[in-house]
C-alpha positions in Angstrom: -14.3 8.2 14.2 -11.3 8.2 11.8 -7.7 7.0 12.4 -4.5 7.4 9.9 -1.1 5.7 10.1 1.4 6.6 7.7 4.1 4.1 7.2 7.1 4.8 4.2 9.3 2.1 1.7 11.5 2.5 -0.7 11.4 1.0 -4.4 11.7 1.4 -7.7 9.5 1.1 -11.0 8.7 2.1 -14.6 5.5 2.8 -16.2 6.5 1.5 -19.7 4.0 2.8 -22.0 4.4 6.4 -20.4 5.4 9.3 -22.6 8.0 11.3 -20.8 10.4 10.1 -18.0 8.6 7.5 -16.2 9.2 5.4 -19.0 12.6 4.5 -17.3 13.6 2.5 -14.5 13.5 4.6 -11.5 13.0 4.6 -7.6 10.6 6.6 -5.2 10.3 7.3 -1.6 6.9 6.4 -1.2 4.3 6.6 1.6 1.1 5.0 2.3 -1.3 6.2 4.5 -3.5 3.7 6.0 -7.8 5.5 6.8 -9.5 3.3 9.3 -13.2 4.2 11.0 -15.3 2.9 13.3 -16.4 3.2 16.6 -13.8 3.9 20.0 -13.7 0.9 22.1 -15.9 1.4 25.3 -15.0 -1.9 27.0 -13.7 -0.9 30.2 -10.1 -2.0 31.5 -9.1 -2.6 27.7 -5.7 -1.9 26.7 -6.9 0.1 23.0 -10.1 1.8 25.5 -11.0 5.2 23.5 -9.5 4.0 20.6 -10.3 2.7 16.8 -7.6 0.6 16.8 -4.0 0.5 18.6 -2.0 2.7 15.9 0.5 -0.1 16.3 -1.7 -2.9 14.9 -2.5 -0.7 12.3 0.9 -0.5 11.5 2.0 -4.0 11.8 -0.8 -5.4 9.2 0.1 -3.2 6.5 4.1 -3.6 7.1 3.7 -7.1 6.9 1.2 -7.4 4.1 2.2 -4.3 1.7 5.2 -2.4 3.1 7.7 -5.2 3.8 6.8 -7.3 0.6 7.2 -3.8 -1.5 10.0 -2.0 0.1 13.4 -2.0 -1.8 11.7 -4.2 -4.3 11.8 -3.4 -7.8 7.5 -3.3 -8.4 6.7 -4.5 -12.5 4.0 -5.2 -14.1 3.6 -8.6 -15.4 3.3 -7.4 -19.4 6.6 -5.9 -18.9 8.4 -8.3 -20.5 11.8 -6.0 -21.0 12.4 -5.1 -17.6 11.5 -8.8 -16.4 14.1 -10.2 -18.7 16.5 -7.8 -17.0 15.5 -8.4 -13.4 16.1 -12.2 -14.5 19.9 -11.5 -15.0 19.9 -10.2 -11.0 20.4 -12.9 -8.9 17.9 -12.9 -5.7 16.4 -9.5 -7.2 13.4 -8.3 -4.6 10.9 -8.1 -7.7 6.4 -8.1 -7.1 4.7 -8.4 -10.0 1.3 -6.8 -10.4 -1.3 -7.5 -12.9 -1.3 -3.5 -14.5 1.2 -0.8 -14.9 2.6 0.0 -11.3 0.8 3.5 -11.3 0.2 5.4 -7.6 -3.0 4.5 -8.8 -2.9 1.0 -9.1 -0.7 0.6 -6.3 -3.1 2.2 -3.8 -6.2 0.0 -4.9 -3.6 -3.0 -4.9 -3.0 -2.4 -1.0 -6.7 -1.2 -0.4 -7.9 -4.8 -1.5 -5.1 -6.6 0.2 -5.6 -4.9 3.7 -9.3 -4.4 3.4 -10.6 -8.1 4.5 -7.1 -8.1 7.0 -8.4 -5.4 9.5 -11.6 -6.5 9.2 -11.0 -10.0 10.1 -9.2 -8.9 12.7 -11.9 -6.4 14.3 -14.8 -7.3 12.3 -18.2 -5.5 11.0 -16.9 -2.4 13.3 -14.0 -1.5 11.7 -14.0 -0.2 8.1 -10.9 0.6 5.8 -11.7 3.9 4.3 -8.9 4.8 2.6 -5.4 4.2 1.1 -3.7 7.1 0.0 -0.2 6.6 -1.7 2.0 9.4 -2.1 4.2 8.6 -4.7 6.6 11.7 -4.6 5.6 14.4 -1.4 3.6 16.3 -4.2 1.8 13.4 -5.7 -0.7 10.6 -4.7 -3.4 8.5 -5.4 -6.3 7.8 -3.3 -8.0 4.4 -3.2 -11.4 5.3 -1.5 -14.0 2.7 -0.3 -17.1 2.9 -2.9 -14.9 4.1 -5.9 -15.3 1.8 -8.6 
């Protein structure tokens, strides 16, 4: 069985080697959509009987891990030397640094090796982290699926 929670942040970023608009600093709405599988829970009594996992603790592992860290944070990459020299000059700026261009792409296998080992340490072998798909605009999103390279 498969189970999806969607969860949405705000932030803002720049792809600076892009060749039209994304070049510039800029903000999305994104969303991130959380694929979990494994088997329903058949102990009797229990309060998450007949499910995957409570959609709540789905939820609170990636807002705590991902969406909290990432929401109205400015996300850069670390060879972005520009923009960090900008973000400097902002006191307390909400700035994560990543180690590539801050793509849907590389956002979405970013958060699937974050929360990967996090719901499976807290359910174990059972439950599996499928999928991350992160919509960076409602019309486009990357999907960071377990086995891709």
């Amino acid at each position: 069985m498969r189970i999806t929670r969607r969860l949405e942040f705000d932030a803002g970023h720049r792809i600076p080697n892009h060749g039209s608009q994304c070049r510039h600093l800029h903000g999305h709405r994104y969303a991130i959509e959380i694929t979990l599988a494994g088997p329903l829970v058949a102990t009797a009594g229990a309060a998450d009987e007949g499910m995957v996992m409570d959609f709540s603790e789905v939820k609170s592992i990636a807002q705590q891990h991902v969406v909290e860290p990432w929401d109205h944070a400015f996300l850069a990459w670390r060879q972005d030397h520009a923009v960090l020299e900008f973000l400097d000059t902002i006191p307390d700026h909400k700035t994560v640094l990543f180690e590539a261009p801050p793509t849907a792409e590389h956002l979405a296998q970013t958060a699937f090796k974050m929360l990967d080992p996090l719901y499976r340490s807290r359910y174990g072998a059972k439950l599996e982290l499928q999928q991350i798909r992160l919509y960076e605009t409602p019309n486009c999103w990357a999907d960071a699926v377990r086995g891709d390279a």
